[in-house]
MIKEFI-395953 format. One line per 5 residues: number of its first residue (from 0); their letters; for each residue x, y, z of N, C-alpha, C. Coordinates in steps of 0.1 Angstrom, whole numbers, plus 5000, padded with zeros to 4 digits. Atoms other than C-alpha are relative to their C-alpha. Example, Ala and Ser with C-alpha at 12.3 -4.5 7.8 and 13.67 -1.06 7.14 Angstrom:
<pts>
0 = as = 5009/4988/5000/5123/4955/5078/5009/5012/5000 | 4991/4989/5000/5137/4989/5071/4992/5011/5008
</pts>
This chain:
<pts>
0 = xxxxx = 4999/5015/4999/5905/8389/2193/4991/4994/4989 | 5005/5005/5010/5895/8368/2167/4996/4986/5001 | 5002/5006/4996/5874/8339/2169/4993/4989/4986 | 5005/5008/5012/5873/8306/2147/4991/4987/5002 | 5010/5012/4999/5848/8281/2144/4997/4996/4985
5 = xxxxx = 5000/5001/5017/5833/8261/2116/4986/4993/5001 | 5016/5000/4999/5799/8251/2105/4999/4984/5005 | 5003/5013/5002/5785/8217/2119/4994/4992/4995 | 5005/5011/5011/5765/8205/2093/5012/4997/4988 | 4991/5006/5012/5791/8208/2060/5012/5004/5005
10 = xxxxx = 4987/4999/4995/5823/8218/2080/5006/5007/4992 | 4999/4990/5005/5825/8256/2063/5010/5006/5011 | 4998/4996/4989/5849/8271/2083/5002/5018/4999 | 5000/4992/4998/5847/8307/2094/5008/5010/5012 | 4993/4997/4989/5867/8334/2116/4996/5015/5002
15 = xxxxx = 5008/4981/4995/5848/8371/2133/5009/5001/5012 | 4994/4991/4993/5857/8394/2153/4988/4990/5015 | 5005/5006/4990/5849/8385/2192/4987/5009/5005 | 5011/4989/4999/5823/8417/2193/4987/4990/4993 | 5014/5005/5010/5798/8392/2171/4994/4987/5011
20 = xxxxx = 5001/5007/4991/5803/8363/2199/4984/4996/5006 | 5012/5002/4999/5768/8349/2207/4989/5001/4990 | 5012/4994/5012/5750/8360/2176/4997/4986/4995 | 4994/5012/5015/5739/8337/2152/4997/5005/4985 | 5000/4999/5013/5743/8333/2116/5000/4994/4987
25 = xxxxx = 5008/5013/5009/5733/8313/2087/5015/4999/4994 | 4994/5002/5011/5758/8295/2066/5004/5000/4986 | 5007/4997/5014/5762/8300/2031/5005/4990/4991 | 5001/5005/5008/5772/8270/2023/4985/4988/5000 | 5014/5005/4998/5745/8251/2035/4985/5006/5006
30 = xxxxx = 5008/4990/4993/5723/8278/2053/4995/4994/5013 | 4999/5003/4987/5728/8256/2085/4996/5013/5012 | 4997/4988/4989/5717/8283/2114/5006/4995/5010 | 4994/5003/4993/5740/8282/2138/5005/5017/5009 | 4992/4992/4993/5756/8303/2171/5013/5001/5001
35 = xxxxx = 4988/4995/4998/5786/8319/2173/5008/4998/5015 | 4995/5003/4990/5808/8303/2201/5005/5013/5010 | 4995/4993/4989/5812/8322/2232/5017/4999/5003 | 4988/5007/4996/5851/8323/2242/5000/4999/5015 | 5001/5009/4985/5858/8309/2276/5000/5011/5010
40 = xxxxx = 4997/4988/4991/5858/8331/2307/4984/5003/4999 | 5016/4990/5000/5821/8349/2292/4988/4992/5011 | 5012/4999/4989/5791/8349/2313/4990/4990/4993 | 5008/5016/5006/5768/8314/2303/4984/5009/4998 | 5011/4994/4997/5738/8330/2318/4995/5017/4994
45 = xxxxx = 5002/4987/5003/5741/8363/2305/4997/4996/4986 | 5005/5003/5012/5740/8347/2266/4988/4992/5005 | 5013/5004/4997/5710/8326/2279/4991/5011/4999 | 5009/4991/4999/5693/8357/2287/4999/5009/4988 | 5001/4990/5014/5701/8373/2252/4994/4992/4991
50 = xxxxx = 5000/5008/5007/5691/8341/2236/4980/4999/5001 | 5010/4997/4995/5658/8340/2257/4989/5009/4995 | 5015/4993/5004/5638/8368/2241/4997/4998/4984 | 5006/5003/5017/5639/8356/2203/4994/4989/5002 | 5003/5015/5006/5623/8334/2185/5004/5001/4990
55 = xxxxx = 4989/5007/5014/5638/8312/2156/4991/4998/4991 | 5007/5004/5016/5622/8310/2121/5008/4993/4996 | 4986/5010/5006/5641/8280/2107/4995/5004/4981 | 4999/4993/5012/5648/8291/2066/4988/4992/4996 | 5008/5006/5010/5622/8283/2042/5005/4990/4988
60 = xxxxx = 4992/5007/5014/5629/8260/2015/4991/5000/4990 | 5011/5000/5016/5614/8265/1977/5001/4990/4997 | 4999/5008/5009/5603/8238/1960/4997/5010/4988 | 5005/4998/5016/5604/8238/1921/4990/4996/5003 | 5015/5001/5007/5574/8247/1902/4996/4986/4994
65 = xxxxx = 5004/5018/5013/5558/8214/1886/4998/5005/4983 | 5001/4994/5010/5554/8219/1852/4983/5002/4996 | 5021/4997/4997/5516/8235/1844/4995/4992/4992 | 5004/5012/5002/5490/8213/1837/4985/5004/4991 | 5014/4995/5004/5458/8220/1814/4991/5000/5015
70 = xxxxx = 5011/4999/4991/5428/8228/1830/4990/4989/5000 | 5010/5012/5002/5407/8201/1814/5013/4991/5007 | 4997/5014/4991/5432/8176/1832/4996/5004/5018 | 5000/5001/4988/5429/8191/1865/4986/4994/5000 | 5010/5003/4998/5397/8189/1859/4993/4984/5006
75 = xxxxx = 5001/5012/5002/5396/8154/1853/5006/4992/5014 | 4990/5007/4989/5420/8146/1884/4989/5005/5010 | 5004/4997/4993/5396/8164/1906/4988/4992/5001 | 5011/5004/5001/5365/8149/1894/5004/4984/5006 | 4992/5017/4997/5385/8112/1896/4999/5000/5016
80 = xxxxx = 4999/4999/4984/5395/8124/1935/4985/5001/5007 | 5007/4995/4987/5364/8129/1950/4990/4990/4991 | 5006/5014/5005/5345/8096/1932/5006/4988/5008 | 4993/5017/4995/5352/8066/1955/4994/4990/4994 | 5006/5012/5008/5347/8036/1941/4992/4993/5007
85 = xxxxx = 5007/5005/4995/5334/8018/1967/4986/4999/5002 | 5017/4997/5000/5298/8034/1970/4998/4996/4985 | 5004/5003/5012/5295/8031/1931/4997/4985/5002 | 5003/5015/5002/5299/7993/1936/4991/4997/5006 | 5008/5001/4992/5275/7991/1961/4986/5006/4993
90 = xxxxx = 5009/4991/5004/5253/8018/1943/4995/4992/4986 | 5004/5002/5012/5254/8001/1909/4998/4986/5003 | 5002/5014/4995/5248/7962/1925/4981/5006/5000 | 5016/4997/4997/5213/7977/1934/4992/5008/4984 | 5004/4995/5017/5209/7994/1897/4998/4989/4994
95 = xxxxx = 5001/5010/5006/5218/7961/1880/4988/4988/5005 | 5012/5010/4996/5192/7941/1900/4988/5008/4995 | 5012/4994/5009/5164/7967/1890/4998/4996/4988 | 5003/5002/5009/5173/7965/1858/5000/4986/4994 | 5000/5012/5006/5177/7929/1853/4988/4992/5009
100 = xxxxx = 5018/5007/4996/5138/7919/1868/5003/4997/5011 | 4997/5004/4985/5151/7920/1901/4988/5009/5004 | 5009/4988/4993/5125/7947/1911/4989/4995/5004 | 5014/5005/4992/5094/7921/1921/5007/4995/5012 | 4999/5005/4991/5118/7905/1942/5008/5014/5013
105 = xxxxx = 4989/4987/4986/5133/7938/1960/4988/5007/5009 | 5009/4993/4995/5095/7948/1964/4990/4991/5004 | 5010/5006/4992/5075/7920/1972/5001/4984/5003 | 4999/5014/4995/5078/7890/1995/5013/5003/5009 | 4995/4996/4987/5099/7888/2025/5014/4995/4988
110 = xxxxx = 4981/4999/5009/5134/7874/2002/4998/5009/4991 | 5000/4986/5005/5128/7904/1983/5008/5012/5006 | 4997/4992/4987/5130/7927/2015/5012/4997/5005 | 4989/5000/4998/5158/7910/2024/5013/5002/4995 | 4989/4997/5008/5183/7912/1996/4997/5013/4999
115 = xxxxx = 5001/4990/5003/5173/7951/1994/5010/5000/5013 | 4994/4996/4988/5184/7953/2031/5015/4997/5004 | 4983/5004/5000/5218/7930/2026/5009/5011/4995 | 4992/4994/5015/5227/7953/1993/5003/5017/5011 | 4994/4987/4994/5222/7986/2018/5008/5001/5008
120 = xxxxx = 4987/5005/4989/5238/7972/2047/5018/5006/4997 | 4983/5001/5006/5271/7964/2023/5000/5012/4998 | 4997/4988/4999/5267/8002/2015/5002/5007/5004 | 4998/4993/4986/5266/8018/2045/5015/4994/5004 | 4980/5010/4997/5299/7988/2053/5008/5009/4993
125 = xxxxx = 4992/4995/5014/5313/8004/2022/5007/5018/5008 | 4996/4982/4998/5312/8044/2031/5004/4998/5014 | 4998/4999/4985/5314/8038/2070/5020/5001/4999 | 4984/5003/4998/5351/8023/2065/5005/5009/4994 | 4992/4991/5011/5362/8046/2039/5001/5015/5011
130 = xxxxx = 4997/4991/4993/5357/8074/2064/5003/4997/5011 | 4995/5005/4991/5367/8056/2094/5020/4998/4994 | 4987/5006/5002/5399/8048/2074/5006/5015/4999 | 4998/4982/5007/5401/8088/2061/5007/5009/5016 | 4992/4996/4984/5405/8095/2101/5008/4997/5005
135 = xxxxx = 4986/5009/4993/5429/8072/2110/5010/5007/4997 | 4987/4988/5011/5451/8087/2081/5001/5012/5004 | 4999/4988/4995/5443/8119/2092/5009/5008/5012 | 4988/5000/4989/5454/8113/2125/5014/5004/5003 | 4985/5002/4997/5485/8098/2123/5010/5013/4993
140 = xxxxx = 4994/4990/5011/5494/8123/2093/5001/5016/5013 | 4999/4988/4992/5487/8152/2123/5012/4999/5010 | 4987/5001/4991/5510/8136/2149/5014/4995/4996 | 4994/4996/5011/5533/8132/2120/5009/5010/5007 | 4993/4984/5002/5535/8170/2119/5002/5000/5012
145 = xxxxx = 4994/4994/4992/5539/8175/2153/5015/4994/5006 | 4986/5009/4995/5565/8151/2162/5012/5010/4991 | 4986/4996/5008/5586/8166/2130/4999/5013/5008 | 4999/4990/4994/5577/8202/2147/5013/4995/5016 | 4990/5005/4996/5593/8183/2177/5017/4997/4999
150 = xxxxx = 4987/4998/5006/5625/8176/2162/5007/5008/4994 | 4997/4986/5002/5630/8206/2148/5006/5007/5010 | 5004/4990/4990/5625/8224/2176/5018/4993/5010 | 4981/5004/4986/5659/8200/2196/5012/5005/4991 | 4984/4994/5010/5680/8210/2165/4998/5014/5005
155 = xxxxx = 4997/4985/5002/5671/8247/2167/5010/5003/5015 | 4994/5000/4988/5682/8241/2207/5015/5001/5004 | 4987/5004/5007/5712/8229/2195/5008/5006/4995 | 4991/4990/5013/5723/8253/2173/5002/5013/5016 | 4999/4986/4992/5715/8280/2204/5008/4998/5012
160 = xxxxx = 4991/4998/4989/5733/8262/2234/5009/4989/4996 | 4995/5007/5001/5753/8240/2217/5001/4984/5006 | 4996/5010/4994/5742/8212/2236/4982/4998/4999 | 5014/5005/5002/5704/8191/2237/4996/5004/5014 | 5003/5002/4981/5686/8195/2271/5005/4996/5011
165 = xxxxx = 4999/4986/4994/5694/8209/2297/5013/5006/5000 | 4990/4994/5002/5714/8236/2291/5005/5006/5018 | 4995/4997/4982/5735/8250/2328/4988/5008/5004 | 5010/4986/4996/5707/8282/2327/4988/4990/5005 | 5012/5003/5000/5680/8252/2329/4997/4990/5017
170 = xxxxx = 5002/5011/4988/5691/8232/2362/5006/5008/5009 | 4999/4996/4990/5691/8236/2394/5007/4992/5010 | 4994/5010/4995/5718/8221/2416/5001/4983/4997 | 4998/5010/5004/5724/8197/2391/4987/4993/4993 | 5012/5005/5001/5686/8189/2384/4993/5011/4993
175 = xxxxx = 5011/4987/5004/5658/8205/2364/4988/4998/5006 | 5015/5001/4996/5626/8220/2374/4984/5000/4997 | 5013/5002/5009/5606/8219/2346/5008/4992/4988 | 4997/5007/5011/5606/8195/2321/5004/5003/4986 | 4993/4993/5013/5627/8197/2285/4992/5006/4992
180 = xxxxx = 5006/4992/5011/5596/8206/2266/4990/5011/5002 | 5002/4993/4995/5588/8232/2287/5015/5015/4989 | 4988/4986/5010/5623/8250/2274/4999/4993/4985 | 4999/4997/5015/5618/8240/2238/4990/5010/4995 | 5010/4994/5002/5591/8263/2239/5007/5013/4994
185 = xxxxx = 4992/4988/5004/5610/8294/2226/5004/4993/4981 | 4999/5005/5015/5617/8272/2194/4989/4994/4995 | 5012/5006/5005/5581/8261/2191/4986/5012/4994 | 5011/4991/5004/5565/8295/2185/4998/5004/5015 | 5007/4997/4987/5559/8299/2223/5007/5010/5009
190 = xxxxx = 4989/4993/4987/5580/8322/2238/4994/5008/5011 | 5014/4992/4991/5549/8344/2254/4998/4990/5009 | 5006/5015/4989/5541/8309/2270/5013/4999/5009 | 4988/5002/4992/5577/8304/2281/5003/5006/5012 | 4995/4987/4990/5583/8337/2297/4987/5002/5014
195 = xxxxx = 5009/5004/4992/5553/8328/2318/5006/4993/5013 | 4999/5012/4987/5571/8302/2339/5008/5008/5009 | 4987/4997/4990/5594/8309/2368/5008/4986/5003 | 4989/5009/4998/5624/8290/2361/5001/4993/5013 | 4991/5002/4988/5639/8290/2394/4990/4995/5010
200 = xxxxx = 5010/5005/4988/5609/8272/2408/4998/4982/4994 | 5009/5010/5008/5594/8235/2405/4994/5000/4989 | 5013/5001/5010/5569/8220/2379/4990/5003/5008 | 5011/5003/4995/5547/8217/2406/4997/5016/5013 | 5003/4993/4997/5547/8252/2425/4988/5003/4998
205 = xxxxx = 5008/4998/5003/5519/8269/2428/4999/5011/4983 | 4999/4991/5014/5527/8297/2400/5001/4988/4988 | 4995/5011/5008/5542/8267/2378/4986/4994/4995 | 5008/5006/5007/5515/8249/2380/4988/5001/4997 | 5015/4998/5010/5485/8265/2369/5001/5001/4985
210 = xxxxx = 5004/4997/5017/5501/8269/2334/5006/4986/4992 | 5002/5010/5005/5499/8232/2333/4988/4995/4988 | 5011/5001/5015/5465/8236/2313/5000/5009/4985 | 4994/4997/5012/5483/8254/2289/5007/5000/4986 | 4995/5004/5008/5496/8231/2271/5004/5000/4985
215 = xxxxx = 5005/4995/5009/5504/8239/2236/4998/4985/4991 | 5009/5011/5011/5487/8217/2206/5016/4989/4997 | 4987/5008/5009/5525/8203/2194/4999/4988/5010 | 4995/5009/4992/5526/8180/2225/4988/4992/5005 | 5015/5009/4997/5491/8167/2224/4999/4986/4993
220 = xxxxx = 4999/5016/5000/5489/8129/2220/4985/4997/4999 | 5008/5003/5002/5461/8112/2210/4994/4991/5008 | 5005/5007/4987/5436/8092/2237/5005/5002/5012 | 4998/4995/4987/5453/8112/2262/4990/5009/5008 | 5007/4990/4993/5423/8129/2276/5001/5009/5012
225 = xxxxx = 5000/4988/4989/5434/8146/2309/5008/5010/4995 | 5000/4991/5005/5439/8180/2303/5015/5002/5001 | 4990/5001/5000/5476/8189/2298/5013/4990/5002 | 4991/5010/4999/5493/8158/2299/5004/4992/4987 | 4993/5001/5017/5514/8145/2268/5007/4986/5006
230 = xxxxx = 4995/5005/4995/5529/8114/2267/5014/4995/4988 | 4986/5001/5007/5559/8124/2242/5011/5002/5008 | 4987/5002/4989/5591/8114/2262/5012/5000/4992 | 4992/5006/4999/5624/8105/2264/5006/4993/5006 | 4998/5014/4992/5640/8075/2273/5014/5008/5011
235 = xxxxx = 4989/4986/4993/5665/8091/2307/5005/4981/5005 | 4994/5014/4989/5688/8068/2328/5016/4997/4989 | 4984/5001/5009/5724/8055/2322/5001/4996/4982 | 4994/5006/5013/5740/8047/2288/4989/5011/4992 | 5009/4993/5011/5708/8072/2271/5007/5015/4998
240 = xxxxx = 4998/4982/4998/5711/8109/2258/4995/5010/5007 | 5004/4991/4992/5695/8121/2284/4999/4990/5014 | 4995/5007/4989/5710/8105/2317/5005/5008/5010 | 5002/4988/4985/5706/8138/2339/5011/5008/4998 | 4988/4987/4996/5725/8171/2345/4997/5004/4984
245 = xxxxx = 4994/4991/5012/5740/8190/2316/4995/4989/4987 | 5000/5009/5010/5727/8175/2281/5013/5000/4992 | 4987/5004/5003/5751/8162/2258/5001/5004/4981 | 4993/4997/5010/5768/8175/2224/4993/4989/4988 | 5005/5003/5013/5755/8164/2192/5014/4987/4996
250 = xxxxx = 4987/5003/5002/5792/8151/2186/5001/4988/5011 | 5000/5006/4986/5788/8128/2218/4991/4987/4994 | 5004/5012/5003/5767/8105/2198/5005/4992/4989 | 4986/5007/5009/5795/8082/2184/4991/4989/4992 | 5003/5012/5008/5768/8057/2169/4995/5007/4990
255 = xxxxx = 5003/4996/5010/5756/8084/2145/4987/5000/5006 | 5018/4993/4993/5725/8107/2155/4990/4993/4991 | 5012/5006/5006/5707/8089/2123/4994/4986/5009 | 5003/5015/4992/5707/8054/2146/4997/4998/5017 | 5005/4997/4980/5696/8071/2184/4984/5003/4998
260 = xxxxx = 5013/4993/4995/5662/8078/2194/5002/5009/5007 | 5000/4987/4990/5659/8111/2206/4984/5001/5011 | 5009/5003/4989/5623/8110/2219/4988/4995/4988 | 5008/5011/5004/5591/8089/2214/4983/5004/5003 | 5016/4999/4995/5551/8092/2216/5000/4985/5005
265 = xxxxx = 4996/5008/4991/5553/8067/2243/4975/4993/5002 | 5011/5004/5002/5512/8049/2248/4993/5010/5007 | 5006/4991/4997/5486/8071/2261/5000/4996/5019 | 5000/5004/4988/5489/8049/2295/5010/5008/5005 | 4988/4997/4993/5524/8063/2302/4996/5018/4997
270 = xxxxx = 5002/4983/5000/5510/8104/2298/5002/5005/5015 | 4999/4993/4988/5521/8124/2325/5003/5021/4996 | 5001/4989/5004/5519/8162/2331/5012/5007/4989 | 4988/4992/5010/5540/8186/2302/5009/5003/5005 | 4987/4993/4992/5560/8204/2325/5004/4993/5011
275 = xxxxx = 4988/5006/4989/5572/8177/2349/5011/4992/4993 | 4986/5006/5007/5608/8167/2340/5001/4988/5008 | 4997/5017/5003/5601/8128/2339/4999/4992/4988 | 5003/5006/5014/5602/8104/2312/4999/4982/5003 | 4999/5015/4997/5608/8067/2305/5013/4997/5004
280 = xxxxx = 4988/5000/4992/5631/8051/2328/5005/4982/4987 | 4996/5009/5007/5655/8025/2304/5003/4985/5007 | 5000/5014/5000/5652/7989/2306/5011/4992/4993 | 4993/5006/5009/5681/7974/2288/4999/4986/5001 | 5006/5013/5004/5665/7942/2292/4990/4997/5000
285 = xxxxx = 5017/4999/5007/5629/7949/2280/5000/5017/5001 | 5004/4988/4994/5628/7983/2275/4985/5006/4988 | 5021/4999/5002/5594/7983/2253/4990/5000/5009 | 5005/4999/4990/5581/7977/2285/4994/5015/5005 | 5001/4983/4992/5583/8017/2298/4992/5004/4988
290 = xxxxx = 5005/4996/5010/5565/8022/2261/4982/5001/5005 | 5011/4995/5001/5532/8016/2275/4992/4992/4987 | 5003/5007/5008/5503/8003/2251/5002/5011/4986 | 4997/4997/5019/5507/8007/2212/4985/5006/4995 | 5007/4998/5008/5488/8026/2191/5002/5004/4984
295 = xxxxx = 5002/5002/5017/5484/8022/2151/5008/4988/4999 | 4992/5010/5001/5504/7994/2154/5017/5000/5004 | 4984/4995/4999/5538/8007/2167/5002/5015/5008 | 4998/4984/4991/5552/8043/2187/5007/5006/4990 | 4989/4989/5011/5562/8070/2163/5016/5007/5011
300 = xxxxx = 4987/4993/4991/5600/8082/2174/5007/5010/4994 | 4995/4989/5005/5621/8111/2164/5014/4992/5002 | 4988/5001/5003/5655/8102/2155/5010/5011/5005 | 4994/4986/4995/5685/8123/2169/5005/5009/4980 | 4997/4993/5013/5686/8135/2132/4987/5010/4993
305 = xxxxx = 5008/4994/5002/5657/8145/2133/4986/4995/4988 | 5012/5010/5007/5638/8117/2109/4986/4994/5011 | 5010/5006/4990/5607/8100/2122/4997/4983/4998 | 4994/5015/5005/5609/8062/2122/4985/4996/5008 | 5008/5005/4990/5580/8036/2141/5002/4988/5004
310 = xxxxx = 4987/5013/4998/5595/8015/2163/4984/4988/5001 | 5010/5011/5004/5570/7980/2157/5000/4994/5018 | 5004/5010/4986/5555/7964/2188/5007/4987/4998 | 4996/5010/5000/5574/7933/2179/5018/5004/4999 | 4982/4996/4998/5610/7949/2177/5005/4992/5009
315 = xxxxx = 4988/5009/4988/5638/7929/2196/5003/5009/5009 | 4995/4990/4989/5648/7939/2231/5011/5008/5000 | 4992/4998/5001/5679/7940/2218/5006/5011/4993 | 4996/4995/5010/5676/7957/2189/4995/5015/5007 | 5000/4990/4987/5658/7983/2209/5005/5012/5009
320 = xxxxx = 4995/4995/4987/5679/7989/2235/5016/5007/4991 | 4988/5001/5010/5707/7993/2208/4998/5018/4991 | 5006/4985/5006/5685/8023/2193/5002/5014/5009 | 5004/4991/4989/5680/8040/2225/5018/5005/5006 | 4985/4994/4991/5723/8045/2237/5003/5006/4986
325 = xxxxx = 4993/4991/5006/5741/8067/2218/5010/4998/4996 | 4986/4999/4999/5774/8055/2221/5000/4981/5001 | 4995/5011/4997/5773/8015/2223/5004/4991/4988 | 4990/5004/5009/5796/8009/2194/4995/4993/4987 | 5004/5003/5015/5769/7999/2167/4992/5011/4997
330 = xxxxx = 5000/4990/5009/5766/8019/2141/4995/5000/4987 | 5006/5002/5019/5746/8004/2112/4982/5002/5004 | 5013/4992/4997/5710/8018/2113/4990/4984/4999 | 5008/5015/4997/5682/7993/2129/4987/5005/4999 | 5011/4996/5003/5650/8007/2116/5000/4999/4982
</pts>
């Protein structure tokens, strides 16, 4: 029996033998990874369980070389980088007063003492911000990376059950019992951690839930201090892509995965444990609301494409609510 499919990123089409059925295999025109469709009748659970003990390396990609660069310029770029300007200004305000007969009044008599103490003040002002600002950047640039690790991680899902969270292997009479980023863990590097859980139980058993302080680093949120709790969501409830039971086909988002939100670092108020399968419940008439407070100025989100956008604390409800369905017939990108 012979079995045809075709690639879902550039629509390559290909046709194997049914012996290969469940594997996967990279593309060659795009090197899309992708699974080899099951044909109908086969056992769901039984590929789950073959799928279960890998883990996924998504391909590498080369950048081109830059073109090489003397040494006396690195030089020069390195020496440049690690000179801020700021302390200089501050540093040479206090030179220039030395040298220009400022030096009776920096050393004797109380307005002397003072303008020494303004000039260091502004210095200290100077470096404090620059590394207060260096952390901020740092920050954001870290939950950045994890969010893109996040997105990643729903495509590789994607590619393995053909469908986003939860796959049939992950619910239970219709329901799940551990939350979706509990099973992306097998595409996150975690699969030692995964194979830890017992499915077929609660979040909240007792087995379950001791390996709530386990949480791995990808799903850590910042000012969330209780120990295992993340407050990267998704928005669930009617009209969203994740509106319970069986998740839904890549293909199923008619407004174009570049214009959905898939999921969101939601305010550090709305953190709840990793492994309980809840999220934010949709508002379609405020649904910033379930967001919780803002931090840097806005909530970083993942795109169902897997881009990273930030939706602004002043966004429209509408426009919003417009981001968050999948399917409500607009289709021109609102970010």
């Amino acid at each position: 029996m012979t079995i045809s499919f075709e690639c879902r990123q550039c629509g390559k089409k290909y046709k194997v033998g049914d012996d290969k059925a469940g594997k996967k295999i990279k593309c060659k025109e795009c090197e899309a990874v992708m699974k080899i469709p099951v044909p109908a009748g086969d056992d769901f659970l039984e590929a789950f369980d073959e799928e279960e003990e890998m883990d996924y390396s998504p391909p590498t990609r080369r950048r081109k070389k830059s073109p090489a660069k003397s040494a006396k310029s690195k030089q020069k770029k390195q020496t440049a980088s690690k000179v801020k300007p700021g302390p200089l200004i501050a540093i040479g305000a206090v030179v220039l007063l030395l040298g220009g007969g400022g030096y009776f009044l920096l050393t004797w008599g109380a307005p002397g003492g003072k303008i020494m103490k303004r000039i260091a003040d502004k210095a200290d002002d100077v470096i404090n911000s620059q590394m207060n600002g260096g952390n901020s950047q740092q920050v954001q640039a870290s939950e950045a990376d994890r969010m893109k690790k996040i997105g990643l991680a729903f495509h590789h899902y994607h590619d393995s059950f053909t469908r986003f969270p939860y796959a049939d292997a992950h619910l239970t009479d219709g329901k799940p019992n551990l939350s979706w980023r509990v099973h992306l863990l097998p595409f996150l590097g975690q699969t030692e951690l995964y194979q830890q859980f017992k499915l077929d139980e609660p979040w909240d058993s007792p087995h379950n839930k001791a390996l709530i302080t386990k949480m791995p680093d990808v799903y850590r949120t910042e000012n969330t201090l209780q120990p295992g709790f993340t407050s990267v969501m998704t928005f669930s409830g009617k009209d969203t892509p994740f509106s319970g039971g069986q998740g839904l086909r890549m293909r199923s988002f008619t407004d174009g995965v570049s214009n959905v939100i898939l999921a969101v670092k939601a305010g550090p108020d709305k953190a709840v444990p990793w492994t309980q399968p809840i999220d934010l419940p949709f508002n379609p008439g405020n649904p910033i609301i379930a967001l919780g407070q803002a931090t840097n100025g806005g909530f970083l989100c993942i795109m169902g494409d897997g881009a990273l956008r930030t939706i602004p604390t002043s966004i429209s409800p509408q426009t919003l609510s417009l981001a968050i369905q999948h399917r409500d017939g607009q289709s021109l990108p609102i970010f």
